[in-house]
C-alpha positions in Angstrom: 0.0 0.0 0.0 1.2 3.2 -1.2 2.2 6.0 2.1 0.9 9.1 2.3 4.1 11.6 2.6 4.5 13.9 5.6 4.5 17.3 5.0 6.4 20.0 7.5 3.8 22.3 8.9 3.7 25.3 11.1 -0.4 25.0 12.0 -2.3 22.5 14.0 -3.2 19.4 11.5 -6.7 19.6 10.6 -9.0 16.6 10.6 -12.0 15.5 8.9 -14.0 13.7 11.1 -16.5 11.2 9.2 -19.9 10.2 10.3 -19.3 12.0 13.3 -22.0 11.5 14.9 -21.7 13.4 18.8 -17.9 13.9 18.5 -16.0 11.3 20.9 -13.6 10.9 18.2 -13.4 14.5 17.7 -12.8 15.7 21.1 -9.9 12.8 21.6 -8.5 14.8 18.2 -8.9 17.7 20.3 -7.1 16.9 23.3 -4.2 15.6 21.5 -4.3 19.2 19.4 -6.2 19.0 16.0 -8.5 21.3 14.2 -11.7 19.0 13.9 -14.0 19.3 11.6 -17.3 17.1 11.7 -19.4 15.7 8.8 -22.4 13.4 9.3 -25.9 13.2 7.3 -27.9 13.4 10.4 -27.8 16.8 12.7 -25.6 16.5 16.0 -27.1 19.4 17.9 -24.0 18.6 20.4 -21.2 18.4 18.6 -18.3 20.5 19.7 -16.7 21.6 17.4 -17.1 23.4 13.4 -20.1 20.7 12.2 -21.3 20.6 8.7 -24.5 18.2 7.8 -23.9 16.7 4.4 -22.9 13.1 3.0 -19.7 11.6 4.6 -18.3 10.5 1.8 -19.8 13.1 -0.5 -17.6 15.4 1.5 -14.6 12.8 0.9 -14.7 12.7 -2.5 -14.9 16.6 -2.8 -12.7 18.1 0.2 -10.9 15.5 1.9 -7.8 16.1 0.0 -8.3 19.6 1.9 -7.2 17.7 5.6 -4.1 16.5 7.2 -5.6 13.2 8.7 -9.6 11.9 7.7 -11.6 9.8 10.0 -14.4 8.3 9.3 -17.0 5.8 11.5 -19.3 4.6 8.8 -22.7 2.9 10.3 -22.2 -0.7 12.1 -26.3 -1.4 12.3 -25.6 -3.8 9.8 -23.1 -6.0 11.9 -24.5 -5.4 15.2 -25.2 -8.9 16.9 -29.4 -7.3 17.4 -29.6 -7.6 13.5 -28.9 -10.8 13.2 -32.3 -10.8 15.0 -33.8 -8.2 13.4 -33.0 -8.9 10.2 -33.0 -5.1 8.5 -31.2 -3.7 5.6 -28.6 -1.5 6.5 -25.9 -0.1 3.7 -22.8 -1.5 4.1 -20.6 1.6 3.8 -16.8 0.7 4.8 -15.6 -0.1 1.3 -17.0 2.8 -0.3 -15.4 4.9 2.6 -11.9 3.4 2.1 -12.3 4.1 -1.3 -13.3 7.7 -1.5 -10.6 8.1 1.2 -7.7 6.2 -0.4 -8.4 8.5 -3.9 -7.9 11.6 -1.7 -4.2 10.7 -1.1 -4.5 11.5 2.5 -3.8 9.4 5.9 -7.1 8.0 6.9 -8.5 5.8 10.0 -11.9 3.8 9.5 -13.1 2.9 12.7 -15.7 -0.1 13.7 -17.6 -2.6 16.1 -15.2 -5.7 16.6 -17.8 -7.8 14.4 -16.9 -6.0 11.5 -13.3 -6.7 11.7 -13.1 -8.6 8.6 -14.4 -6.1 6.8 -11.2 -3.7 7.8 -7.6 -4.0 6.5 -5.0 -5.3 9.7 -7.3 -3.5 12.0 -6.0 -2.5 15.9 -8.5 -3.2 18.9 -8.8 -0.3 21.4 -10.8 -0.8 24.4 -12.1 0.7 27.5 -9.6 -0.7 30.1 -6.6 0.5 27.9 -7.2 3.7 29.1 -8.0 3.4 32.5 -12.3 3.8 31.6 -14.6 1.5 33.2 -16.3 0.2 30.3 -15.5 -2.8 28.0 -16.2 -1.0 24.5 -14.0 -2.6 21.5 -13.3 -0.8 18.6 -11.7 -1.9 15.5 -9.6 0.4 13.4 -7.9 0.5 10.2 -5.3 3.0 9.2 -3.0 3.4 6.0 0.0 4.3 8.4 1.9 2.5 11.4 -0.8 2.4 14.3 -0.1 -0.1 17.3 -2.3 -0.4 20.7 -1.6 0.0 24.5 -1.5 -3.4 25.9 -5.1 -4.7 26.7 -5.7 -5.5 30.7 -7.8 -9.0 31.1 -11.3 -7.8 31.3 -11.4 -9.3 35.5 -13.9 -6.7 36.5 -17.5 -7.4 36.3 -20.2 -5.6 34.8 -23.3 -4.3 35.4 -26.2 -5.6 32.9 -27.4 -2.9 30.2 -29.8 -0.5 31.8 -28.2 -0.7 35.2 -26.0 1.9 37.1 -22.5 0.7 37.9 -22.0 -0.8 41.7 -18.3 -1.3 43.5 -19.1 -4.8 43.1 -19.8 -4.1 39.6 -18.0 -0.8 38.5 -18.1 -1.6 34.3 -20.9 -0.8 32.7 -22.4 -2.2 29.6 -23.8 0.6 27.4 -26.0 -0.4 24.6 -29.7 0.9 23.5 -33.0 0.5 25.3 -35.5 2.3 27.6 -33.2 4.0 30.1 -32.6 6.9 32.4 -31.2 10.0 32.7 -29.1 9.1 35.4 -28.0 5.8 33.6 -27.3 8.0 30.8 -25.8 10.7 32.5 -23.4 7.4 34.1 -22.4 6.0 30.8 -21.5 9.7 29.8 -18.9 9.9 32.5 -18.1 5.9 31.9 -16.6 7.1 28.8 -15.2 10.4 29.7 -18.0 12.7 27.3 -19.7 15.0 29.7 -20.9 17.1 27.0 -23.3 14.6 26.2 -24.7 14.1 29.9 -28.5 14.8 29.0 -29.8 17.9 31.5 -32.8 17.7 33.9 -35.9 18.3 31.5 -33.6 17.1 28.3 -34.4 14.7 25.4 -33.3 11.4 27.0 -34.4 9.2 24.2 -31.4 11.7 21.7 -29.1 10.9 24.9 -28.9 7.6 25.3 -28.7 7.3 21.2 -25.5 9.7 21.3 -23.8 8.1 24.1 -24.7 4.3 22.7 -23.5 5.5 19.3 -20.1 6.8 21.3 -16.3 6.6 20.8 -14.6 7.6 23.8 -12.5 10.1 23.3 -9.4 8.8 24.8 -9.1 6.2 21.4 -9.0 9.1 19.6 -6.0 10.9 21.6 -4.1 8.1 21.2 -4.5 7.6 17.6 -3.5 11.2 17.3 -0.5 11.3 19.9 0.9 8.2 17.5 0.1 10.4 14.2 1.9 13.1 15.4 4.9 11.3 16.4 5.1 9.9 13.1 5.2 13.3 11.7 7.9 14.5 13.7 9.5 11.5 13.2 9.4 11.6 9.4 10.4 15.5 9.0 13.1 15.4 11.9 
């Protein structure tokens, strides 16, 4: 596979961030000192940074070329273990993501859900423990540069059941979608370190619990971009 070249810089690299839904990935960007922009068809009335509503990749194919580093988190529906009961047609929309992202020229990552794994290129596995968070929460990711993980701590604490706040008997929490409260919400929120999200007394729960269920925590993210930046030190030293 063909490198992107680094390029010596004297800004903060900007990144496109893909199907952004709420903006964990963003804010990890953030932290580790990007310029984040968001794309994503649906609005995200809590994103936190400069969002623009639009086709993901639509706005590959016709600006990505214009970023230092593009992300993108296409929809997982499709692979999620609830369809296999379901049964519902959801696009499948890694491939055409890689693709529009590959013809830009720039570095990319294409994150996932774990079951989609085989549908990435030598993907990574970042999870919850990794970074000190009290959730289990893997996440597959494919990039067209060097990207290693933190080693992954055996999974030895027990979780709570979906629905259900955490416990010191059971500090992890399983976040998934249902019926659930505020205060569940407002837990899985902090679970994953995204306290923008935390849904306000009188707030839309039901948009809540979708945002943080949909949710990347933000430390993946600064990790991914701590490792980017180091290879672009590295490569204009």
């Amino acid at each position: 596979m063909t490198q992107p070249i680094p390029i010596r810089r004297a800004r903060a690299l900007r990144v496109l961030d893909t199907f952004s839904c709420s903006g964990g990935m963003a804010m990890g960007f953030h932290l580790a000192g990007y310029d984040v922009t968001g794309v994503d068809i649906n609005p995200q009335p809590h994103y936190p940074f400069t969002f623009i509503q639009g086709d993901a990749i639509e706005y590959i194919r016709a600006h990505g070329h214009e970023y230092d580093l593009i992300h993108g988190s296409p929809p997982c529906q499709d692979y999620s273990n609830l369809n296999a009961y379901n049964q519902k047609a959801y696009p499948r929309l890694i491939a055409p993501t890689r693709a529009a992202m590959i013809a830009t020229g720039r570095p990319y990552v294409i994150e996932n859900v774990e079951i989609a794994g085989p549908e990435l290129i030598d993907p990574i596995t970042l999870c919850g423990p990794m970074f000190g968070l009290n959730v289990y929460r893997h996440r597959v990711f494919e990039t067209n540069w060097p990207l290693t993980a933190p080693a992954h701590p055996k999974h030895v604490a027990r979780c709570t059941r979906n629905g259900y706040l955490p416990t010191p008997q059971k500090p992890f929490m399983s976040i998934h979608g249902g019926r659930h409260s505020r205060a569940w919400q407002n837990a899985a929120a902090d679970a994953m370190q995204m306290p923008w999200i935390k849904v306000p007394a009188g707030g839309d729960i039901p948009l809540g619990i979708r945002e943080v269920c949909e949710a990347i925590p933000p430390a993946y993210s600064h990790w991914i971009g701590d490792q980017f930046l180091t290879l672009e030190r590295t490569a204009v030293a």
